[in-house]
PDB file of N, CA, C and O in Angstrom, chain B, residues numbered from 101:
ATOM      1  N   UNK B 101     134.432  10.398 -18.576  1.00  0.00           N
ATOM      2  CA  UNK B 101     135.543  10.489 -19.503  1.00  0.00           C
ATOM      3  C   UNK B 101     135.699  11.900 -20.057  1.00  0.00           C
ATOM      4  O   UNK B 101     136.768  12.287 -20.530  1.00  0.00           O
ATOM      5  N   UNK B 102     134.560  12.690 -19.983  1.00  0.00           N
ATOM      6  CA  UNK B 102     134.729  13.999 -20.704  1.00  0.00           C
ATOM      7  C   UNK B 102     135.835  14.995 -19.606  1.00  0.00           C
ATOM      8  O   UNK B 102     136.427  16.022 -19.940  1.00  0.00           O
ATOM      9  N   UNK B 103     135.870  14.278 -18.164  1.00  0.00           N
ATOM     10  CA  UNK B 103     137.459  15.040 -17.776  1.00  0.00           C
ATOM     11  C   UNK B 103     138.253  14.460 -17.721  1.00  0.00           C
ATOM     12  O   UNK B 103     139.201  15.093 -17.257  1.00  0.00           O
ATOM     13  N   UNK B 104     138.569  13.136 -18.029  1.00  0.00           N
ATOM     14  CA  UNK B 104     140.000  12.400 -17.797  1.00  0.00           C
ATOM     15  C   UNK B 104     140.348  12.605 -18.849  1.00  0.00           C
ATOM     16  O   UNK B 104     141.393  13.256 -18.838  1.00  0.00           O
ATOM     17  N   UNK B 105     139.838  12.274 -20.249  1.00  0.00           N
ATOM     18  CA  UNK B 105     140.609  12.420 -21.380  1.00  0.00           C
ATOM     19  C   UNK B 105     141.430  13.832 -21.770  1.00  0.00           C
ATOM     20  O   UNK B 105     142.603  13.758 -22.135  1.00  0.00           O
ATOM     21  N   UNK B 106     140.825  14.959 -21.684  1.00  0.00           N
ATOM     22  CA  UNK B 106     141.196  16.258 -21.836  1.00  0.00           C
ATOM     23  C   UNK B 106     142.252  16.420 -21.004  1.00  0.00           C
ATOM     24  O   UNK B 106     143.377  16.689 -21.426  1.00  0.00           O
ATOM     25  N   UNK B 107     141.866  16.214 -19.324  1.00  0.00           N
ATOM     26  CA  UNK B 107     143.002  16.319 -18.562  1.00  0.00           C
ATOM     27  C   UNK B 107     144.248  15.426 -18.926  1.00  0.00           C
ATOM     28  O   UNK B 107     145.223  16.018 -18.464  1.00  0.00           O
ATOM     29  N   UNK B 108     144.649  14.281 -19.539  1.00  0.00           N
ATOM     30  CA  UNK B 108     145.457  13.456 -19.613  1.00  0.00           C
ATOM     31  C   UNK B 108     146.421  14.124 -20.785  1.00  0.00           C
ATOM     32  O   UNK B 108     147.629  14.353 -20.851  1.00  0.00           O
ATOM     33  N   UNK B 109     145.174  14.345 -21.773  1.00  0.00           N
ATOM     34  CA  UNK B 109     146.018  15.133 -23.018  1.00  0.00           C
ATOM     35  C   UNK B 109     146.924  16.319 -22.506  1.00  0.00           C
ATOM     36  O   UNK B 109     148.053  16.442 -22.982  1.00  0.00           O
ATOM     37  N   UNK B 110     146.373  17.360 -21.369  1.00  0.00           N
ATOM     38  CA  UNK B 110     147.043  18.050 -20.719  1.00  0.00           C
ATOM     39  C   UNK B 110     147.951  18.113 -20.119  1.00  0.00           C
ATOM     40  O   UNK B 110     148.682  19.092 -20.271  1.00  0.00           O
ATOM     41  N   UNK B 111     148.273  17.134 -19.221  1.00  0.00           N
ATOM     42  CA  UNK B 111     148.920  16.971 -18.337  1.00  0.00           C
ATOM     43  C   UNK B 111     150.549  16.075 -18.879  1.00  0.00           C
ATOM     44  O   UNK B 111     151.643  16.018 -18.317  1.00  0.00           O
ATOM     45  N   UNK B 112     149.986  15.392 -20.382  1.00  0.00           N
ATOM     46  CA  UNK B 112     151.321  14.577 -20.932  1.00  0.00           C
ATOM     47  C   UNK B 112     152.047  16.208 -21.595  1.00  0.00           C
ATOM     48  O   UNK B 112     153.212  16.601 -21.521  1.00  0.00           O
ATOM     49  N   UNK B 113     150.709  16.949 -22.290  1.00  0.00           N
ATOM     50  CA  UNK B 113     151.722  17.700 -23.081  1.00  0.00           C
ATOM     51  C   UNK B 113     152.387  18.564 -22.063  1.00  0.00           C
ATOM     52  O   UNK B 113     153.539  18.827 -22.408  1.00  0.00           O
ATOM     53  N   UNK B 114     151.952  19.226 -20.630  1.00  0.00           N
ATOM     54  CA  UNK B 114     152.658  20.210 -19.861  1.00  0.00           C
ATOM     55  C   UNK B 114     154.092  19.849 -19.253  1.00  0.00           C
ATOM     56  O   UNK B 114     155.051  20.606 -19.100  1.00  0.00           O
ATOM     57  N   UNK B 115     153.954  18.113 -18.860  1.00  0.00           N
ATOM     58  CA  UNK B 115     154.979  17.477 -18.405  1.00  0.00           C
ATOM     59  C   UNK B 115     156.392  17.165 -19.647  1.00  0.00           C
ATOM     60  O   UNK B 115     157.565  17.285 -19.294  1.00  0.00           O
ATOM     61  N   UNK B 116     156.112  16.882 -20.661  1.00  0.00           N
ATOM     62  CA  UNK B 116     156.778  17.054 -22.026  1.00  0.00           C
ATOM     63  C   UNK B 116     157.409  18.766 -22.188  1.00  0.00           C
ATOM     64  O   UNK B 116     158.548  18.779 -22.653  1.00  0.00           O
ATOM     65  N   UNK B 117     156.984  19.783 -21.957  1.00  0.00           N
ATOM     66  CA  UNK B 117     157.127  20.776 -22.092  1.00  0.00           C
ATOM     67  C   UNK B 117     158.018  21.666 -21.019  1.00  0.00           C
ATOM     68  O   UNK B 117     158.914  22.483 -21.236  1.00  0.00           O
ATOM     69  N   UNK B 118     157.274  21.073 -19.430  1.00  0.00           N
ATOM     70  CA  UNK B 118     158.069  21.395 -18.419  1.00  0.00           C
ATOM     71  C   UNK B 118     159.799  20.418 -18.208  1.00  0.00           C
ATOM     72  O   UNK B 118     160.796  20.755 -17.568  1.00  0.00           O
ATOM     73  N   UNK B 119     159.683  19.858 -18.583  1.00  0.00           N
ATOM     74  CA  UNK B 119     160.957  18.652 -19.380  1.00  0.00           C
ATOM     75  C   UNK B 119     162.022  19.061 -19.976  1.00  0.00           C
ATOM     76  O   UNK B 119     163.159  18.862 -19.550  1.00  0.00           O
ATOM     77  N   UNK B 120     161.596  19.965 -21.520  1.00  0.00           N
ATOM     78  CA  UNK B 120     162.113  20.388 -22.238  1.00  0.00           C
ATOM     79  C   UNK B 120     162.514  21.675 -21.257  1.00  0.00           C
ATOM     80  O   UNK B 120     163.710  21.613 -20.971  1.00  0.00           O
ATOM     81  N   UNK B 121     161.985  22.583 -20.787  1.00  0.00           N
ATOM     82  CA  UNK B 121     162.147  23.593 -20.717  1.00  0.00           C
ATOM     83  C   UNK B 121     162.822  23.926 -19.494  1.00  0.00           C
ATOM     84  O   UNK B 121     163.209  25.081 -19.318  1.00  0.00           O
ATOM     85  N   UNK B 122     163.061  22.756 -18.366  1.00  0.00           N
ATOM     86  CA  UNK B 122     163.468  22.885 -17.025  1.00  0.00           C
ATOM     87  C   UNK B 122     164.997  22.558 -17.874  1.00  0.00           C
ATOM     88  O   UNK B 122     165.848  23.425 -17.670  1.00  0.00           O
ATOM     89  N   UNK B 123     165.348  21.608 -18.635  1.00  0.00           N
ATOM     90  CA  UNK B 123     166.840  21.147 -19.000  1.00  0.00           C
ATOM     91  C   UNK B 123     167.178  21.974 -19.860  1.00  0.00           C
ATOM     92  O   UNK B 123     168.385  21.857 -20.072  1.00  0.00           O
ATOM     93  N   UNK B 124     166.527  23.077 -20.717  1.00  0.00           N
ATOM     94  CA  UNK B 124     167.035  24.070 -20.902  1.00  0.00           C
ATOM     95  C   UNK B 124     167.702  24.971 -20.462  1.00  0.00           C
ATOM     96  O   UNK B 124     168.768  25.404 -20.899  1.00  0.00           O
ATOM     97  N   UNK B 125     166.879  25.429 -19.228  1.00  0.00           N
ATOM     98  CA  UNK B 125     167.210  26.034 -18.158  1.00  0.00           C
ATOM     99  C   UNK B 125     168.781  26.094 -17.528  1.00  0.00           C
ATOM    100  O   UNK B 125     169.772  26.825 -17.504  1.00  0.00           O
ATOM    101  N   UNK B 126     168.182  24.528 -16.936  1.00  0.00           N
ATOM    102  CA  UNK B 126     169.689  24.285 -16.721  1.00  0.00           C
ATOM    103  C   UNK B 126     170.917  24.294 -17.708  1.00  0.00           C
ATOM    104  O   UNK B 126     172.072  24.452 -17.312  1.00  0.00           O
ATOM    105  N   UNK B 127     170.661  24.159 -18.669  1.00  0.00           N
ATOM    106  CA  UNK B 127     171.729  24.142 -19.660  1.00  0.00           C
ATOM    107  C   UNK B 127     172.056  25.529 -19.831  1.00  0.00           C
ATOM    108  O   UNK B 127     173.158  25.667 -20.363  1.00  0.00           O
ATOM    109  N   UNK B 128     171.650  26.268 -19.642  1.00  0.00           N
ATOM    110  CA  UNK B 128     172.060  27.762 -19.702  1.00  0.00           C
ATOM    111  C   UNK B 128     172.367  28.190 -18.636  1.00  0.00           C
ATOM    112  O   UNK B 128     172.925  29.287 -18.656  1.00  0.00           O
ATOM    113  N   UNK B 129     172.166  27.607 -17.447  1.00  0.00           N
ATOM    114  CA  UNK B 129     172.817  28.161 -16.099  1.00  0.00           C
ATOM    115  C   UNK B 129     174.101  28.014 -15.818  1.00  0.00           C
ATOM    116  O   UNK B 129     174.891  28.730 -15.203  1.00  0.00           O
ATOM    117  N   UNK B 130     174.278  26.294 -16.710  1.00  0.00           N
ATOM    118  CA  UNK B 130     175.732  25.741 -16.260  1.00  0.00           C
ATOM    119  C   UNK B 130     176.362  26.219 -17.596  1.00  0.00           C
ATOM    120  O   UNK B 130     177.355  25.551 -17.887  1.00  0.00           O
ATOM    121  N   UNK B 131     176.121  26.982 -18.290  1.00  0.00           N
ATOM    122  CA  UNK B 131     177.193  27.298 -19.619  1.00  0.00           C
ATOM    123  C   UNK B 131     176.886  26.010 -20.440  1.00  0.00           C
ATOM    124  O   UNK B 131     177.971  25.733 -20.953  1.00  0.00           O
ATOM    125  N   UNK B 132     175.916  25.022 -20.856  1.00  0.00           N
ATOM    126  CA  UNK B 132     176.260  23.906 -21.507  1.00  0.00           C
ATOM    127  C   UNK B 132     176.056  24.647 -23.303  1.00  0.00           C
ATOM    128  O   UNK B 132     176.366  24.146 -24.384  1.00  0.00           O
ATOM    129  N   UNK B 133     175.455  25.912 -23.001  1.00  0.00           N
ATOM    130  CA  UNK B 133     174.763  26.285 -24.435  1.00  0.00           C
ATOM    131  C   UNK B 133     175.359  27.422 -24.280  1.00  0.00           C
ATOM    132  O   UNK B 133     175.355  27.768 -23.098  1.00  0.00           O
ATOM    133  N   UNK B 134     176.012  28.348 -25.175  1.00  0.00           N
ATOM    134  CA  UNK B 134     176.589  29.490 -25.199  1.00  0.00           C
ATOM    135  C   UNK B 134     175.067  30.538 -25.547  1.00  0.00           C
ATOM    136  O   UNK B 134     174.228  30.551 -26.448  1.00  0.00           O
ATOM    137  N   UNK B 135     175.313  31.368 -24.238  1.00  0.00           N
ATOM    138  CA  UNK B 135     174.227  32.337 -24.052  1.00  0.00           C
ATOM    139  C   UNK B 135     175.106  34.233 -23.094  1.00  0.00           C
ATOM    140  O   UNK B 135     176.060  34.305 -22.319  1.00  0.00           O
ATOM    141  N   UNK B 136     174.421  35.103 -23.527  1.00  0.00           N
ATOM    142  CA  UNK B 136     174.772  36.094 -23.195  1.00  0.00           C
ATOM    143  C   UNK B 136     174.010  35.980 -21.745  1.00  0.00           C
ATOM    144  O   UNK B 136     172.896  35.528 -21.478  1.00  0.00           O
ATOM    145  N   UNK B 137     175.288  36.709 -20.687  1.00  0.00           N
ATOM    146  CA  UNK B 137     174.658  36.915 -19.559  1.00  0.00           C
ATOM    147  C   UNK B 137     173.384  37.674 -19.447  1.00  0.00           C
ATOM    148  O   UNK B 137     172.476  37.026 -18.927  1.00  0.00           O
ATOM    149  N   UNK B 138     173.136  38.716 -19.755  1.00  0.00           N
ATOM    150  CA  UNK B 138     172.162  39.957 -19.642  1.00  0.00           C
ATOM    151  C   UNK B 138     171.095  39.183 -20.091  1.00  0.00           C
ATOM    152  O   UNK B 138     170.172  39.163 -19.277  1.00  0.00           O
ATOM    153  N   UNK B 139     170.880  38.457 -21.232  1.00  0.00           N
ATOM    154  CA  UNK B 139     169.716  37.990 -21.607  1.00  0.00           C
ATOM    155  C   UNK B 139     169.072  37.011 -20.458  1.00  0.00           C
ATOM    156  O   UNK B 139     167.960  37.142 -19.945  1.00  0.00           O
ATOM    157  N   UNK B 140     170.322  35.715 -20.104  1.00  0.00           N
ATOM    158  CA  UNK B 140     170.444  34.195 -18.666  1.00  0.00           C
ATOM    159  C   UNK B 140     169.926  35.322 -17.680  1.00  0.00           C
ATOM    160  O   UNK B 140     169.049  34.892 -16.931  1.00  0.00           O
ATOM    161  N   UNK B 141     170.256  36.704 -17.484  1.00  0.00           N
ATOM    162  CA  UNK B 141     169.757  37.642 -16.139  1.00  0.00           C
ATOM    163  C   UNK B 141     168.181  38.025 -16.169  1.00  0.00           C
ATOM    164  O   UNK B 141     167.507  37.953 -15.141  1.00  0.00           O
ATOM    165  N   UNK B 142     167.606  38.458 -17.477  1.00  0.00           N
ATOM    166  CA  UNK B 142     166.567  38.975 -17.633  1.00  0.00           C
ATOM    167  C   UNK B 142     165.671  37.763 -18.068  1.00  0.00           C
ATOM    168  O   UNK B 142     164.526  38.017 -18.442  1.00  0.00           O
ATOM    169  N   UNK B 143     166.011  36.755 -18.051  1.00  0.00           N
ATOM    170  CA  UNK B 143     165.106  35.437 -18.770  1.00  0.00           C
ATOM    171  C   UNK B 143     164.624  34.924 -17.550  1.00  0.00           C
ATOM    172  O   UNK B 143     163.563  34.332 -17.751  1.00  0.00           O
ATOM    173  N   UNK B 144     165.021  34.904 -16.178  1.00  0.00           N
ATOM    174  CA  UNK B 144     164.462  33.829 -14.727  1.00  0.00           C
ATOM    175  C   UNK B 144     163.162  34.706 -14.895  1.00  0.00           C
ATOM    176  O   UNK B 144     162.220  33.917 -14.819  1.00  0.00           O
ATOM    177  N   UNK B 145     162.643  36.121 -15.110  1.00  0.00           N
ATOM    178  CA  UNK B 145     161.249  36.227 -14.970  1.00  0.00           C
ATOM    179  C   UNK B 145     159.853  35.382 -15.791  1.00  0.00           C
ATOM    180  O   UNK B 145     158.684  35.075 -15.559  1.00  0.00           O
ATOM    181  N   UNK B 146     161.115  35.245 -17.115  1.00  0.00           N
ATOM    182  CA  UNK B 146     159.921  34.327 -18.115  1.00  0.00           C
ATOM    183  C   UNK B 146     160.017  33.093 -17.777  1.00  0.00           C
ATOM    184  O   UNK B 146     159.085  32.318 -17.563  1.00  0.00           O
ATOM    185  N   UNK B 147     161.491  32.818 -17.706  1.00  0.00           N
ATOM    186  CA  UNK B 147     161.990  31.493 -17.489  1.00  0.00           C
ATOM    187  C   UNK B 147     161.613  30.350 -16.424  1.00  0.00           C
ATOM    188  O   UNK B 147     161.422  29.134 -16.408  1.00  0.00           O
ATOM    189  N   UNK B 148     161.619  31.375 -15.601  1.00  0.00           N
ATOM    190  CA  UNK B 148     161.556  30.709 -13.928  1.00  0.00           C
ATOM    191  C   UNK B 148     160.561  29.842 -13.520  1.00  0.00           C
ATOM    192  O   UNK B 148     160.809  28.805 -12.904  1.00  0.00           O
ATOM    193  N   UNK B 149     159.164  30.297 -13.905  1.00  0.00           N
ATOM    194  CA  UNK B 149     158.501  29.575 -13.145  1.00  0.00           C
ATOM    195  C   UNK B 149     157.873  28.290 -14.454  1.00  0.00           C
ATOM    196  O   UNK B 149     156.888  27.552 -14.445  1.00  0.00           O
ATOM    197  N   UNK B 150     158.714  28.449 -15.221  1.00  0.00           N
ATOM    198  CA  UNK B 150     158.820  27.084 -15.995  1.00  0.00           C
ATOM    199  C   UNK B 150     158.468  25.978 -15.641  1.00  0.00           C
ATOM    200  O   UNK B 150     157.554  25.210 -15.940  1.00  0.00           O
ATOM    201  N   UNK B 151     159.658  25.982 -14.673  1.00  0.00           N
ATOM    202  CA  UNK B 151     160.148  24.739 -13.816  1.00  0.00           C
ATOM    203  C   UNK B 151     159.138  23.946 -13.187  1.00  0.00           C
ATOM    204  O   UNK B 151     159.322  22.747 -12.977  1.00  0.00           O
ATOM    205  N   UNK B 152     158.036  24.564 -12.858  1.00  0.00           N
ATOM    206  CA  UNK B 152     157.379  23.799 -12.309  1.00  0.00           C
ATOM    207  C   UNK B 152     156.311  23.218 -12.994  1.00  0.00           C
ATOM    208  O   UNK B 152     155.402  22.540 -12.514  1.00  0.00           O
ATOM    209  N   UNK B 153     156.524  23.590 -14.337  1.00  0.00           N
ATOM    210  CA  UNK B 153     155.523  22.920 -15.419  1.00  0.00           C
ATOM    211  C   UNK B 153     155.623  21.621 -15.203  1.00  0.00           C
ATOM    212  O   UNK B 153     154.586  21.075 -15.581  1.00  0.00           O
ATOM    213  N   UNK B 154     156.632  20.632 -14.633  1.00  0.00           N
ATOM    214  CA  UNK B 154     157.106  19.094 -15.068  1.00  0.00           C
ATOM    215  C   UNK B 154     156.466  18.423 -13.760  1.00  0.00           C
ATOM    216  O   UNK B 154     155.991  17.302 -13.942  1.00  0.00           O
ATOM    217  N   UNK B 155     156.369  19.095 -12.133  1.00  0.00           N
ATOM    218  CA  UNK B 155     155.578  18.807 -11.491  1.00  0.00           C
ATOM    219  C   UNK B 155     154.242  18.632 -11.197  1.00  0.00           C
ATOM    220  O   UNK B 155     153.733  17.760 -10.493  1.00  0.00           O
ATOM    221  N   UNK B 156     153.525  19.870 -12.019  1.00  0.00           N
ATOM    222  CA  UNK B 156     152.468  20.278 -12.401  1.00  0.00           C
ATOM    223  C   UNK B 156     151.898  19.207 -12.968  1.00  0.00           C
ATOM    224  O   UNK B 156     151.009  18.526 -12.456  1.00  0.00           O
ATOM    225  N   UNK B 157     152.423  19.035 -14.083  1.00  0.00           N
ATOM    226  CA  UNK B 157     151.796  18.385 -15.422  1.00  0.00           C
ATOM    227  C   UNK B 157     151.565  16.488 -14.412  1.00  0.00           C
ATOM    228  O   UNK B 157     150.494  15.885 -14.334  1.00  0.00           O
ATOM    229  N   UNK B 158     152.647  16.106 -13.934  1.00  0.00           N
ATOM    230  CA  UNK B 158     152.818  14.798 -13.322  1.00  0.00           C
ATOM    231  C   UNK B 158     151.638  14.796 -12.242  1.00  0.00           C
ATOM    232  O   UNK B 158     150.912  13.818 -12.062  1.00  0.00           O
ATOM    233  N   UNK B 159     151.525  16.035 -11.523  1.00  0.00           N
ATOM    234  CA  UNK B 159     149.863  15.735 -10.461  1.00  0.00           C
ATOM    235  C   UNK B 159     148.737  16.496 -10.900  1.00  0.00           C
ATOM    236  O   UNK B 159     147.949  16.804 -10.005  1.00  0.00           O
ATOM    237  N   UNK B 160     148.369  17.015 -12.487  1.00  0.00           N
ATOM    238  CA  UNK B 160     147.151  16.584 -13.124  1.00  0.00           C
ATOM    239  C   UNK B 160     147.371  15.461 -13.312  1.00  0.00           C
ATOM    240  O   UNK B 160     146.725  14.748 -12.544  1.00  0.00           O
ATOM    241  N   UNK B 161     148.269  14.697 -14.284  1.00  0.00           N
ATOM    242  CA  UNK B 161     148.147  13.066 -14.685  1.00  0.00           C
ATOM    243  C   UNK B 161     147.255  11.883 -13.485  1.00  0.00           C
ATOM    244  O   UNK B 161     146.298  11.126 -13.646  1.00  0.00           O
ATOM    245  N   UNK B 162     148.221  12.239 -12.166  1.00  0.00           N
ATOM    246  CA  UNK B 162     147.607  10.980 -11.033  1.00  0.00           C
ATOM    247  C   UNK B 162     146.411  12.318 -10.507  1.00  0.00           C
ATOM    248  O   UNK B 162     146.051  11.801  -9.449  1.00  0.00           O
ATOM    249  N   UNK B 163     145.855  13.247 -10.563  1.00  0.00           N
ATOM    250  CA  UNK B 163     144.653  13.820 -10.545  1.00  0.00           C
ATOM    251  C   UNK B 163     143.499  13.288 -11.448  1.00  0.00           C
ATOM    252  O   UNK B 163     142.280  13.221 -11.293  1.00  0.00           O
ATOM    253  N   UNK B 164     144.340  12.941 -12.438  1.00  0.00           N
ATOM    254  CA  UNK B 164     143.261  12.474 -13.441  1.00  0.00           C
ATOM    255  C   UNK B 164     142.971  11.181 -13.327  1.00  0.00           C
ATOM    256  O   UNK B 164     141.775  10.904 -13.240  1.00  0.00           O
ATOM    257  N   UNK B 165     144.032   9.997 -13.295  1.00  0.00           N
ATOM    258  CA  UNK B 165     144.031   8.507 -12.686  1.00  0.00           C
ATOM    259  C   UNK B 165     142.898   8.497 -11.529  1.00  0.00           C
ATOM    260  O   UNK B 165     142.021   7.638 -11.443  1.00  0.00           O
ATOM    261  N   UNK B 166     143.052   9.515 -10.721  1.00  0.00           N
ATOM    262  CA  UNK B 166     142.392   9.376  -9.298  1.00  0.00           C
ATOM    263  C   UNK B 166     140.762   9.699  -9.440  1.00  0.00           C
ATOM    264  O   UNK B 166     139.827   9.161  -8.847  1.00  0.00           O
ATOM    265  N   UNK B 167     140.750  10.658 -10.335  1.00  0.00           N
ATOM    266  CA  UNK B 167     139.108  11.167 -10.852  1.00  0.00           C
ATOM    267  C   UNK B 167     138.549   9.314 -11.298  1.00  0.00           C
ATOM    268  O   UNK B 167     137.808   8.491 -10.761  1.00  0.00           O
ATOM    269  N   UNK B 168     139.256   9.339 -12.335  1.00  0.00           N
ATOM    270  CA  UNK B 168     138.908   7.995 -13.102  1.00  0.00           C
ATOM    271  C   UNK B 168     138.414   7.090 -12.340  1.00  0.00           C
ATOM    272  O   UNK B 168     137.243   6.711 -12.307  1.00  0.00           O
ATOM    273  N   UNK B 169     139.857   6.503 -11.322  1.00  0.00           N
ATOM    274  CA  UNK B 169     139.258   5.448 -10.552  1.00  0.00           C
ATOM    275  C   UNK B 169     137.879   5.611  -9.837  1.00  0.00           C
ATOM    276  O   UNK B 169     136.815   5.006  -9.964  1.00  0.00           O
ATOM    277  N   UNK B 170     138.223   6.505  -9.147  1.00  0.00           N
ATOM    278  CA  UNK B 170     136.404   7.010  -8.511  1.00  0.00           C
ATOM    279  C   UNK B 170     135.175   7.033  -8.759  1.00  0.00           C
ATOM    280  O   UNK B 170     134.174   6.944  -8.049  1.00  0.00           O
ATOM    281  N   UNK B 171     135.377   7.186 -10.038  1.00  0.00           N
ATOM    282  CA  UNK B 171     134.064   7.537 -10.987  1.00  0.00           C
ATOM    283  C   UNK B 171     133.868   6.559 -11.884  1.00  0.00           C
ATOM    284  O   UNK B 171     133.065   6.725 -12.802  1.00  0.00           O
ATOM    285  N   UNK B 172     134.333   5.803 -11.790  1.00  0.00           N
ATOM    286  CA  UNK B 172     134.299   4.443 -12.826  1.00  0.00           C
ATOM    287  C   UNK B 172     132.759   3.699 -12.047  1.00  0.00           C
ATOM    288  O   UNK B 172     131.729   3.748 -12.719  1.00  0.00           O
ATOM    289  N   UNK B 173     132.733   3.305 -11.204  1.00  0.00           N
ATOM    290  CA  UNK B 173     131.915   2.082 -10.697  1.00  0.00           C
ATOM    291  C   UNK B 173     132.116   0.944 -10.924  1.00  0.00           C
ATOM    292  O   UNK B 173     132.941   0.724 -11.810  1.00  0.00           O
ATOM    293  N   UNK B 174     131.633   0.060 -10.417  1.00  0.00           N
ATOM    294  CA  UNK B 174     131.999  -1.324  -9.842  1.00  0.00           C
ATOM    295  C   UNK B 174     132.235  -2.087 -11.477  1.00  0.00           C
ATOM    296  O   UNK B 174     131.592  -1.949 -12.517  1.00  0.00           O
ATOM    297  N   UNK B 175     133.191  -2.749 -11.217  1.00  0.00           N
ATOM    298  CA  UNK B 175     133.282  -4.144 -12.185  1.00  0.00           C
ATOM    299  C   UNK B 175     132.203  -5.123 -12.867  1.00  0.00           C
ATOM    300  O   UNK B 175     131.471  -5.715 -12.073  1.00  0.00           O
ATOM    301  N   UNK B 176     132.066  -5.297 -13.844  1.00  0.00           N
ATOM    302  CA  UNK B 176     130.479  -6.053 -14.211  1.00  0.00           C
ATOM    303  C   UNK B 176     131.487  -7.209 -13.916  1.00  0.00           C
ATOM    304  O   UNK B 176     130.930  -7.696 -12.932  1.00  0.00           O
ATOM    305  N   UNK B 177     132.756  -8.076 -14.145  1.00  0.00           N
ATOM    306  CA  UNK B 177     133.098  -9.199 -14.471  1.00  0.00           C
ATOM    307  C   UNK B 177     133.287  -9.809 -12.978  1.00  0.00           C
ATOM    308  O   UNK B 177     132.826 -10.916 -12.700  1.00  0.00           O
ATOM    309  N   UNK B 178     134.032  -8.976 -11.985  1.00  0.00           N
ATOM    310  CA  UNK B 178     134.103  -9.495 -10.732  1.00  0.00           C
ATOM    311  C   UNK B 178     133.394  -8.660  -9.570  1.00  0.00           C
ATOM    312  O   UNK B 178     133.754  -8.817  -8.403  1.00  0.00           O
ATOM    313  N   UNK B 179     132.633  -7.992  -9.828  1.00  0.00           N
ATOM    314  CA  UNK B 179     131.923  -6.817  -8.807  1.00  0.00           C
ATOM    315  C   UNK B 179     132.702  -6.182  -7.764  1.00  0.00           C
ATOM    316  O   UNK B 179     132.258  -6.119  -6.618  1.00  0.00           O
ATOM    317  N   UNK B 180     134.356  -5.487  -8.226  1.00  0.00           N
ATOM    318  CA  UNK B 180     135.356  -5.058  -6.902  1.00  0.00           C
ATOM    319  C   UNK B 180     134.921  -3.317  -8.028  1.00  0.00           C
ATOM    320  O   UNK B 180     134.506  -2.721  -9.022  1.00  0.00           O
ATOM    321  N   UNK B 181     135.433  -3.392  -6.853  1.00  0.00           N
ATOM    322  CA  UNK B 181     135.491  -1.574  -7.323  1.00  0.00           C
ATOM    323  C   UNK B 181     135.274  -0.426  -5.840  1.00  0.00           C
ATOM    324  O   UNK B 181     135.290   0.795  -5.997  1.00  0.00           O
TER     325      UNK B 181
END
């Protein structure tokens, strides 16, 4: 548990974050938010690789599911595992 829990906490807040920050994105690409071009031009270096915070964050989560299952060991109630 000392890596699933940490990782889980991780992986909800990066996916929450990559979320927020990918529909931002877009909202400033398509004009939904009034923004100066020069800034929408010079922001894809900070901006950009944002995006992949929301993928990221979703395969620590089943990284972490997958640790778990593994490392658990067998069932005391029905012995599957």
């Amino acid at each position: 548990m000392l890596a699933v829990i940490p990782a889980s906490i991780v992986a909800i807040a990066v996916t929450a974050a990559g979320f927020v920050f990918t529909f931002g994105i877009l909202a400033a690409v398509f004009h939904l938010v009034p923004i100066d071009n020069i800034l929408l031009s010079q922001g894809w270096g900070a901006m950009g690789p944002m995006i992949f915070w929301m993928p990221w964050g979703v395969a620590l989560g089943l990284a972490a599911i997958a640790y778990y299952y593994r490392r658990r060991g067998r069932c005391t109630n029905c012995g599957i595992g």
